[in-house]
Backbone as JSON Lines, residues from 0, in Angstrom:
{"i":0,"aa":"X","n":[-30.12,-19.95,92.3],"ca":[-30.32,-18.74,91.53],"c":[-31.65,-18.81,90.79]}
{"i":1,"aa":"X","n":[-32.18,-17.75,90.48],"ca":[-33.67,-17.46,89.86],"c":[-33.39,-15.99,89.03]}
{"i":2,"aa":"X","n":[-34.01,-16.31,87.54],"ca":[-34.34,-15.02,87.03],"c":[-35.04,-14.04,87.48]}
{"i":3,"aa":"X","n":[-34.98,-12.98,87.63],"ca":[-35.75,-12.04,88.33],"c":[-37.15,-11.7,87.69]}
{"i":4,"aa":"X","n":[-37.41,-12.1,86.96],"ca":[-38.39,-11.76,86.24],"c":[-39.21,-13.3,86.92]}
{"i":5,"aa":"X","n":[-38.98,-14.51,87.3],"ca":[-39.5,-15.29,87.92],"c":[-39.83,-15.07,89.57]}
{"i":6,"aa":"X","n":[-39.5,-14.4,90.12],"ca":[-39.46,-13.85,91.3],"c":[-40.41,-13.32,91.71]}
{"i":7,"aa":"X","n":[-40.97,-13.77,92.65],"ca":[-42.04,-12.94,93.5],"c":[-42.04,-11.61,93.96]}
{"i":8,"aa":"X","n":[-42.7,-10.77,93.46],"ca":[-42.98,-9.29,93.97],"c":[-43.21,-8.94,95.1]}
{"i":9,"aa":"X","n":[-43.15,-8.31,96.1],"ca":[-44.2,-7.92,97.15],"c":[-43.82,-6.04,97.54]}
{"i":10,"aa":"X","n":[-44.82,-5.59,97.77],"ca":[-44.54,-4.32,98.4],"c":[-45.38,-3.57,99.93]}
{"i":11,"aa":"X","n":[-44.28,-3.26,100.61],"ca":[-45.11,-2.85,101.9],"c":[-44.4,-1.63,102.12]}
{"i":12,"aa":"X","n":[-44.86,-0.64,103.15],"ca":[-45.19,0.75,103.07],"c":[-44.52,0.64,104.75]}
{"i":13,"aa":"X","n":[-44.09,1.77,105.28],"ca":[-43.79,2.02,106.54],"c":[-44.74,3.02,106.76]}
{"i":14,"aa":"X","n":[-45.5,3.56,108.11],"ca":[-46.29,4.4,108.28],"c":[-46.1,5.1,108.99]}
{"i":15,"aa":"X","n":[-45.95,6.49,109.51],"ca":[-45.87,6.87,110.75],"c":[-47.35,7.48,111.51]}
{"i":16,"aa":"X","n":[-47.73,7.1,112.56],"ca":[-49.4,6.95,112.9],"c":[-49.5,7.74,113.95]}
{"i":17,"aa":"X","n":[-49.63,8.98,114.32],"ca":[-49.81,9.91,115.87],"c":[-51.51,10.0,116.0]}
{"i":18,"aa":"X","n":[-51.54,9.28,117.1],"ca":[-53.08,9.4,118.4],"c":[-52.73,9.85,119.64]}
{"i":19,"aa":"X","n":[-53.71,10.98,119.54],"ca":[-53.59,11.03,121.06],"c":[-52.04,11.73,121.53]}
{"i":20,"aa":"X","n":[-51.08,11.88,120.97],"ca":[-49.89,12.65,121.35],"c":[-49.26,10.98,121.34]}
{"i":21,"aa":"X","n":[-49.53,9.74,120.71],"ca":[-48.64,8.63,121.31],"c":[-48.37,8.36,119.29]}
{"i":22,"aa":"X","n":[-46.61,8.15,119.09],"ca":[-46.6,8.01,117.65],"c":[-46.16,6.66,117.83]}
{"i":23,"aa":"X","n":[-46.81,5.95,116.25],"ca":[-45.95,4.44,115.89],"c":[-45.61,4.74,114.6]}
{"i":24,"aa":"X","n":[-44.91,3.4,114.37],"ca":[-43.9,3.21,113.07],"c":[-45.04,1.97,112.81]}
{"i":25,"aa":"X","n":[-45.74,2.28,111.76],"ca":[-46.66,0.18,111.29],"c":[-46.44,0.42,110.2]}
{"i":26,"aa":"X","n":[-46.41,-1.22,109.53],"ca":[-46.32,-1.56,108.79],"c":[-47.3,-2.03,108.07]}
{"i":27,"aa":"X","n":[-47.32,-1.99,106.46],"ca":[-48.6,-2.04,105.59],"c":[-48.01,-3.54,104.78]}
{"i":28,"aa":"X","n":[-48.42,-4.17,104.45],"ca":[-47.98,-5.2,103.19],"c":[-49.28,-4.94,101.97]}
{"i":29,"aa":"X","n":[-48.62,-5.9,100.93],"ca":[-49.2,-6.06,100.32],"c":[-50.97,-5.94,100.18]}
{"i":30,"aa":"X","n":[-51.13,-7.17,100.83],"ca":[-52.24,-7.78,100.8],"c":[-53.17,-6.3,101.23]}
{"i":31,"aa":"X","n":[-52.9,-6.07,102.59],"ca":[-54.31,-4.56,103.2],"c":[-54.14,-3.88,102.13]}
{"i":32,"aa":"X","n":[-52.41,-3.38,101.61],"ca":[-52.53,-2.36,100.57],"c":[-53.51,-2.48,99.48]}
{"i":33,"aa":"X","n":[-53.95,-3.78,98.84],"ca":[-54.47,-3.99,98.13],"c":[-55.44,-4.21,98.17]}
{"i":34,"aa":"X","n":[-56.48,-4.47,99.57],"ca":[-57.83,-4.2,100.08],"c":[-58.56,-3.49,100.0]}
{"i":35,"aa":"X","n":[-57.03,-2.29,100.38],"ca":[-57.33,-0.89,100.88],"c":[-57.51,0.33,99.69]}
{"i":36,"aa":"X","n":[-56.43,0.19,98.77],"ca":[-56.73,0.79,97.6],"c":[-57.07,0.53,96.57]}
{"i":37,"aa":"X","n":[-57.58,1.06,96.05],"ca":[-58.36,0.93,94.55],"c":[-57.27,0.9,93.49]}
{"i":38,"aa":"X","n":[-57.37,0.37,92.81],"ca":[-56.36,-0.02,91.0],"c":[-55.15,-0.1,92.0]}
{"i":39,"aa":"X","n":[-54.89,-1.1,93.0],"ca":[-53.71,-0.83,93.1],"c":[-52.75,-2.0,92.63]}
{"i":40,"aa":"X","n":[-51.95,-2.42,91.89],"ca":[-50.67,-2.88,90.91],"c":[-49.69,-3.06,91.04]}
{"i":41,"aa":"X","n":[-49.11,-3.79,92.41],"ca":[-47.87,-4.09,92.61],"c":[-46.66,-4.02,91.19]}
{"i":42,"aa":"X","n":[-46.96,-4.73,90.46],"ca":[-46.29,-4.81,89.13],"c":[-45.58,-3.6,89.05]}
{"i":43,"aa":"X","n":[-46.45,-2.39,88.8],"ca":[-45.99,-1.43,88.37],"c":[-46.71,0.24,88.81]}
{"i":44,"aa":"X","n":[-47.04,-0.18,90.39],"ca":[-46.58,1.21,91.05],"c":[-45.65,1.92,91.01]}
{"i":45,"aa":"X","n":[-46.26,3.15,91.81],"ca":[-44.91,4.14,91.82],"c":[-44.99,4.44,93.52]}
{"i":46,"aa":"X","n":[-44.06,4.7,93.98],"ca":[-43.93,5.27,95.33],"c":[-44.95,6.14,95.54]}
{"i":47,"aa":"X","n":[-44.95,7.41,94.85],"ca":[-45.68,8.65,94.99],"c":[-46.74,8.3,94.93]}
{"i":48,"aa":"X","n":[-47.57,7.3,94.09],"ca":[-49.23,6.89,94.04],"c":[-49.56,6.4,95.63]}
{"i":49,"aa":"X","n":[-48.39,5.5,96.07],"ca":[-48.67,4.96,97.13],"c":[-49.22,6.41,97.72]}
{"i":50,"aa":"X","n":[-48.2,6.61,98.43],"ca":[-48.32,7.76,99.3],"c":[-49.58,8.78,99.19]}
{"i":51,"aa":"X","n":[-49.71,9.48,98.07],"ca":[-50.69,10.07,97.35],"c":[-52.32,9.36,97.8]}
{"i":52,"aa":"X","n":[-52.52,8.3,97.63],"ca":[-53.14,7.67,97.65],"c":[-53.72,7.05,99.2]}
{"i":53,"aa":"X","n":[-53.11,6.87,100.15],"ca":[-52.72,6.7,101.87],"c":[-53.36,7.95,102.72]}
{"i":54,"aa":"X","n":[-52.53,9.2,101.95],"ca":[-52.78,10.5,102.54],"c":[-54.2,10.95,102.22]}
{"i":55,"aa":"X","n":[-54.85,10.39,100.96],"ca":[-55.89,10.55,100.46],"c":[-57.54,9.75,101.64]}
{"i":56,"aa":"X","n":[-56.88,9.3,102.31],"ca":[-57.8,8.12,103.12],"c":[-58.19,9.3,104.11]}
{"i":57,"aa":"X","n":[-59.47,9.01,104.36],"ca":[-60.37,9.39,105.54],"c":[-61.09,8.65,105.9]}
{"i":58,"aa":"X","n":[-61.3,9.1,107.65],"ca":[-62.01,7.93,108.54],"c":[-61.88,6.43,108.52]}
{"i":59,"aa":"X","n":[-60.64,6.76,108.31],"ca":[-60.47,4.99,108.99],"c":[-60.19,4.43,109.69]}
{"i":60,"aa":"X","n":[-60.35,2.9,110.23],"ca":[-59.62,2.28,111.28],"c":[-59.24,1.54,110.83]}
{"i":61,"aa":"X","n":[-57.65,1.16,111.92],"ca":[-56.48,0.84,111.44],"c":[-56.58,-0.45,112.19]}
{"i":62,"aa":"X","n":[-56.23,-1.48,112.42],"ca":[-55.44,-2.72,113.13],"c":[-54.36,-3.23,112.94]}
{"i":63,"aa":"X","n":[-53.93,-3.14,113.98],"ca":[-52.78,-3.94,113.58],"c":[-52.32,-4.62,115.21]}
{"i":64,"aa":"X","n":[-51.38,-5.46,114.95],"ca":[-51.22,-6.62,115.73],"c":[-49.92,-6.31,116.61]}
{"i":65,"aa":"X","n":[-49.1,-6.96,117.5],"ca":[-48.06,-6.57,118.49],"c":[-46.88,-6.34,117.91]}
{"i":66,"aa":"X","n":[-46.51,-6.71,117.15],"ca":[-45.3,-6.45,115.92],"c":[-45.7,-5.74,114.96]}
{"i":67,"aa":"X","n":[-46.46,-4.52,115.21],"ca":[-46.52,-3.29,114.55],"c":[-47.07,-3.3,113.09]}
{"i":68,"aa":"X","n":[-47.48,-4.47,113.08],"ca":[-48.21,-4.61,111.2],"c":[-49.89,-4.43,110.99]}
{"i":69,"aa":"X","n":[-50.13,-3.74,110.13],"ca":[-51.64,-3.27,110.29],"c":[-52.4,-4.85,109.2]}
{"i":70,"aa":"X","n":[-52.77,-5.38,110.29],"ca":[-54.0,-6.53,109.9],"c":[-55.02,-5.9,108.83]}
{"i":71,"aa":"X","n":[-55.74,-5.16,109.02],"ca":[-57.16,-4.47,108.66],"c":[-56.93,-3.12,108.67]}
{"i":72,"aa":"X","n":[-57.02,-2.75,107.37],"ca":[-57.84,-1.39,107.04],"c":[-58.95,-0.78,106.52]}
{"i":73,"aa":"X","n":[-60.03,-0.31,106.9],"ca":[-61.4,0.13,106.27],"c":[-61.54,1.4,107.16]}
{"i":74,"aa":"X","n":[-62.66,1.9,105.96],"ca":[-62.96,3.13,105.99],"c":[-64.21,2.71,106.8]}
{"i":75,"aa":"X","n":[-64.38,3.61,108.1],"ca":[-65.04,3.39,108.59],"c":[-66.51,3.31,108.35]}
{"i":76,"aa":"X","n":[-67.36,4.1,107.58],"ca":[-68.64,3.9,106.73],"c":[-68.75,1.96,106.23]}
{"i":77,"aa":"X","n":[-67.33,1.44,106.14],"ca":[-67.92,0.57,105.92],"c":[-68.14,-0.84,107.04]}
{"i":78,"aa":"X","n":[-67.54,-0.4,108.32],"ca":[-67.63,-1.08,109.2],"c":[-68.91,-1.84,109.69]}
């Protein structure tokens, strides 16, 4: 047993991604989320910022790997 307040946090995002007429389900963790967005605060997000914030993205490319998890996200300008 562990206090929860000792407990490791983590938060990841499900995505739904349509190219081309072909859709996926990927997955975001932590870490890109936090690459990827600015002030972003596991601690004490909110769902809606996430989202808000995702939908807010332009021109980017996505990676991600065979088990559907996105490796790399950047905005393409900065490629």
């Amino acid at each position: 047993m562990m206090r929860a307040s000792n407990c490791p946090t983590k938060v990841y995002v499900n995505v739904n991604v349509k190219r081309d007429d072909k859709k996926k389900t990927l997955t975001i963790f932590d870490d890109v989320l936090k690459a990827t967005l600015d002030q972003f605060d596991h601690e004490s997000v909110e769902t809606g910022n996430i989202v808000e914030q995702l939908l807010l993205q332009e021109n980017i490319s996505i990676v991600y790997n065979d088990r559907n998890v996105i490796t790399k996200m950047q905005k393409l300008n900065e490629v």
